[in-house]
Every structure is written in structure tokens, then in C-alpha cells.
Backbone bond lengths (Angstrom), bond angles and torsions (degrees), N, CA, C in turn:
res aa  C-N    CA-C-N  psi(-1)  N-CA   C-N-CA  omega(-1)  CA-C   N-CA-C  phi
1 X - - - 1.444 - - 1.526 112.32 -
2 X 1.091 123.41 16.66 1.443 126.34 170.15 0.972 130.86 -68.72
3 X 1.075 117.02 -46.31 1.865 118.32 148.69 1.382 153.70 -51.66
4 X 1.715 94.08 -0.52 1.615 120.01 -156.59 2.163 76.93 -79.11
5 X 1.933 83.57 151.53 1.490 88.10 -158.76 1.744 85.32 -95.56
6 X 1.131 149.51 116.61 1.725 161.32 151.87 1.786 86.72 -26.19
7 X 1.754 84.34 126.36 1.604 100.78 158.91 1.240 119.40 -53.60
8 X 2.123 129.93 159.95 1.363 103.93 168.56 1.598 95.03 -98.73
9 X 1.116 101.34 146.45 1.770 114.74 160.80 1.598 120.79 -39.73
10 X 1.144 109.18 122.46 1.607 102.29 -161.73 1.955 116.52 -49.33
11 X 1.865 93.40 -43.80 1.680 81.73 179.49 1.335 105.57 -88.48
12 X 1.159 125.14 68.48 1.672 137.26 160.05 1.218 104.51 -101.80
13 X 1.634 113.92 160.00 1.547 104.15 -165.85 1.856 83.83 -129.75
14 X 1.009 129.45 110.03 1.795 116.46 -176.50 1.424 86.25 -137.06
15 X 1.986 102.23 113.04 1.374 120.17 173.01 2.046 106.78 -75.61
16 X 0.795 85.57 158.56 1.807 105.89 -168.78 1.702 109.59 -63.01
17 X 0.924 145.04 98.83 1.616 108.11 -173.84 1.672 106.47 -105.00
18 X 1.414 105.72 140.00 1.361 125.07 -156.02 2.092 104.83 -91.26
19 X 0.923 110.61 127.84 1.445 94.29 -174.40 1.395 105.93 -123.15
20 X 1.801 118.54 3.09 1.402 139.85 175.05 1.743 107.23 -139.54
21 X 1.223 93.92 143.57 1.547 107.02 158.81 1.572 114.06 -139.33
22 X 1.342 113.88 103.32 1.901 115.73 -179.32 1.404 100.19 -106.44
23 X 0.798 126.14 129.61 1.483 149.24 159.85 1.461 113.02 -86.58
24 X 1.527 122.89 117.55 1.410 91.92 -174.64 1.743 83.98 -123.51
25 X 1.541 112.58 140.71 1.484 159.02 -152.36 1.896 80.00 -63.09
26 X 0.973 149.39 136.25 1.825 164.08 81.84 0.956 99.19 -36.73
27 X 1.595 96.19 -111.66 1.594 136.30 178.07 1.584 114.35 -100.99
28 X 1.047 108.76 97.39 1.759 100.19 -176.82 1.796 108.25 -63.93
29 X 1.443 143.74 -18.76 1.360 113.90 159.73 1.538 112.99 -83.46
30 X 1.001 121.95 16.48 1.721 140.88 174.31 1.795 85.68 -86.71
31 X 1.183 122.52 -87.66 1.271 126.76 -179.35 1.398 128.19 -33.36
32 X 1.361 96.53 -43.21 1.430 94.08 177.99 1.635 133.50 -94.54
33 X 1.376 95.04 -1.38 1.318 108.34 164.61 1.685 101.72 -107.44
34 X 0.898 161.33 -23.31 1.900 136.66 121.33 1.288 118.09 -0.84
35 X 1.722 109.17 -56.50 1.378 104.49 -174.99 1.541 118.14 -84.70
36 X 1.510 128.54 -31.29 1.162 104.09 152.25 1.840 137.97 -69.76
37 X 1.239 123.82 -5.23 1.187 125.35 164.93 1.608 105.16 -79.10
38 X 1.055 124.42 -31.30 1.655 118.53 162.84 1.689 118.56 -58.67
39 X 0.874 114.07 -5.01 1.674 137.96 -152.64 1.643 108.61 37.00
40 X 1.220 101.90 52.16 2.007 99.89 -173.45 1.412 105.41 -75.23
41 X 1.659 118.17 104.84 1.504 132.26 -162.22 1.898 86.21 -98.68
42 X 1.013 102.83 -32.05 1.930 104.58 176.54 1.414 123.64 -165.40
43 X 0.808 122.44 128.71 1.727 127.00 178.08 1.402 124.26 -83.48
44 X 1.314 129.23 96.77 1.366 158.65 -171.20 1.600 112.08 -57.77
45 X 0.979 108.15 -41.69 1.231 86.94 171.05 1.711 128.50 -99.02
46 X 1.406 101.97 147.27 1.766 120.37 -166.19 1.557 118.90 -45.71
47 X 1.562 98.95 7.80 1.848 83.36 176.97 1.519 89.91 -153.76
48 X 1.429 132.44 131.56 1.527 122.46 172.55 1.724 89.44 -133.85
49 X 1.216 99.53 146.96 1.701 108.57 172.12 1.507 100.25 -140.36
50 X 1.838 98.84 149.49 1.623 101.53 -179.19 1.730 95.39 -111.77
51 X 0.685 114.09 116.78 1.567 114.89 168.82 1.797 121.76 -77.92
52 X 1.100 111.99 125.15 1.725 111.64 -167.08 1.795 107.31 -101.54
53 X 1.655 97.60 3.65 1.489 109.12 175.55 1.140 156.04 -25.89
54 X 1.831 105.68 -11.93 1.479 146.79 173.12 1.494 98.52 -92.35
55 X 1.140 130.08 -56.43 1.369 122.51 -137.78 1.735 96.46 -120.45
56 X 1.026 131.66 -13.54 1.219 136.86 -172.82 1.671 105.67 -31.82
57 X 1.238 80.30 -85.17 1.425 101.50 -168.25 1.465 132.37 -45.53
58 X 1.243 113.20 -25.34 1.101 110.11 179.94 2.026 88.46 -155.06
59 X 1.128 100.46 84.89 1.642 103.45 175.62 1.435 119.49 -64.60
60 X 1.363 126.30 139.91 1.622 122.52 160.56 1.592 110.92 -94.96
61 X 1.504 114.64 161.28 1.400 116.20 -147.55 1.876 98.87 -55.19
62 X 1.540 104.25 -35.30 1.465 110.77 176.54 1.554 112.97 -57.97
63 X 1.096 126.19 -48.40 1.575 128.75 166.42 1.329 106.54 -19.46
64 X 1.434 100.62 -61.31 1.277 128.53 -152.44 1.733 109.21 -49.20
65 X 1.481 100.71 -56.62 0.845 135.43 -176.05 2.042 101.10 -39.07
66 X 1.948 91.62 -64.01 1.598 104.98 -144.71 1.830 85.92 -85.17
67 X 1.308 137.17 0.82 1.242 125.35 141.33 1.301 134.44 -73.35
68 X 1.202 108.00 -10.95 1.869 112.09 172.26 1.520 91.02 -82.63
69 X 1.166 131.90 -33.76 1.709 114.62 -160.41 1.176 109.13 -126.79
70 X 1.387 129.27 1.09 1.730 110.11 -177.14 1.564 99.71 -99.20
71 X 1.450 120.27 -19.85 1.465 89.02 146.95 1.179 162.34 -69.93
72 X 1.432 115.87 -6.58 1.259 142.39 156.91 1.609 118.03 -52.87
73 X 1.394 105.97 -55.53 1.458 133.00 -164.44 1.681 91.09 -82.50
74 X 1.485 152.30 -56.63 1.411 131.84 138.00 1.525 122.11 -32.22
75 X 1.560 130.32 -39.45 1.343 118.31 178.88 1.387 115.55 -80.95
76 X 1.509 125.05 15.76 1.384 107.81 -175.76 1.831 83.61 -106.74
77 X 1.273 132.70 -29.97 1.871 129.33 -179.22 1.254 98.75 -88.04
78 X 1.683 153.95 17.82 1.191 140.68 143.57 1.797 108.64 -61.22
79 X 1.268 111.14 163.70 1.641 132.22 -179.62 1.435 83.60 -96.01
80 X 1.411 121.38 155.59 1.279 107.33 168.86 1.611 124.70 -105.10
81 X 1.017 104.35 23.71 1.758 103.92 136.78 1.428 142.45 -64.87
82 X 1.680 81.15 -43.71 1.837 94.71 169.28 1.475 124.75 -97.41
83 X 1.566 116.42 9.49 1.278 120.78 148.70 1.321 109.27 -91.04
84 X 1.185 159.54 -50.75 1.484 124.45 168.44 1.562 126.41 -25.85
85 X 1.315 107.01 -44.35 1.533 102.05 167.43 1.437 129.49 -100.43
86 X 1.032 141.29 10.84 1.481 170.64 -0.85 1.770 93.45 105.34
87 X 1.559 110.47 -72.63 1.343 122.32 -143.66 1.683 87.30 -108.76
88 X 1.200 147.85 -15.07 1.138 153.81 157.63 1.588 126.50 -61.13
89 X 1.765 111.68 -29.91 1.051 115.21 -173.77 1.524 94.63 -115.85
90 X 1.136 133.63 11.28 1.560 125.87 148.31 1.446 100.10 -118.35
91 X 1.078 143.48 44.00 1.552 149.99 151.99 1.652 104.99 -60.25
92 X 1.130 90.04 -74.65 1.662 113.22 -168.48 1.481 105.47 -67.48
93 X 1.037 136.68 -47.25 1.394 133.13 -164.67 1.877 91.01 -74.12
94 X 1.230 132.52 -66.54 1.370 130.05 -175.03 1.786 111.51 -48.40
95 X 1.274 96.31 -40.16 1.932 107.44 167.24 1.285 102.90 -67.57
96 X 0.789 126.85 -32.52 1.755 115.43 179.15 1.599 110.39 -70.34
97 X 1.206 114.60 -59.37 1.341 121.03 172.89 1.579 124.53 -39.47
98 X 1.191 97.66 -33.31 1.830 100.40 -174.49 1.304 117.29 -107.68
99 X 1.381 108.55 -1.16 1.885 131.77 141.32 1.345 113.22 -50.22
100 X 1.343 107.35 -49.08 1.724 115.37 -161.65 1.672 96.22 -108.22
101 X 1.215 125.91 16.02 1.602 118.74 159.91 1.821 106.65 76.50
102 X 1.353 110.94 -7.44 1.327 120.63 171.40 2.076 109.65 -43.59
């Protein structure tokens, strides 16, 4: 029993620590106005991904649109650790799109 993890004491205050942030894609001006009513000035933790998982596949001209720019508008509140990988895993999916005239 040495490892057993001790309850915290109720008036303890132990903030959450985040080691992901996924966003997963609806409506990206849906999303991105969430995140400014959250006032998210930057996202803290070391890995954030936007997922385009709604709209991928078959984009409307507006899709179209909120994949040219809501990664931008997420890459300016990444740390920049987690925009290297951030901006790597929507590389290809936005390059794909402007291959296919999307």
C-alpha cells in the first residue's frame, strides 16, 4: 500500500494541469468565437490540435474559407512548442485542399 495516492483535503485548492488541448472542428467561426468569449489570450498547454473533422470531407465554400484562417487565429494562442506541432498537423490537411481547388 505504499503507493496508494492520499485523498486531497477538501479546502485544498489543486489547479488541473493540462498537457493537451483538442479542439474538435463543428463550425470553426462557432469555435472561434468560444475562444474569444473564454478570453483565450494563449493556450498553455504543450500540444493543441484543431481538428477539421466535420467539414473535411466534403467542404462548403464557407468551410473553405474557415480552413484557410482558423488556423492562423489558433496559431497566434499556441506556446511555441506546441505550434511546431500544432502547425505540422494542419500542414497537410490545408495542402490538400488547395491541391483539389477546395
Amino acid at each position: 500500500m505504499e503507493n496508494q495516492v492520499k485523498p486531497t483535503p477538501v479546502s485544498t485548492h489543486t489547479p488541473a494541469e493540462k498537457t493537451a488541448f483538442s479542439i474538435l472542428h463543428t463550425t470553426g467561426p462557432m469555435t472561434r468565437d468560444e475562444i474569444k468569449e473564454l478570453a483565450c489570450l494563449k493556450f498553455s498547454a504543450p500540444l493543441v490540435m484543431q481538428s477539421f473533422c466535420h467539414t473535411a470531407a466534403y467542404p462548403k465554400p464557407v468551410d473553405v474559407k474557415t480552413h484557410q484562417t482558423l488556423p492562423g487565429f489558433i496559431g497566434e494562442r499556441v506556446t511555441p512548442k506546441a505550434d511546431e506541432v500544432y502547425r505540422s498537423l494542419n500542414f497537410d490537411r490545408i495542402e490538400g485542399y488547395a491541391e483539389r481547388g477546395w
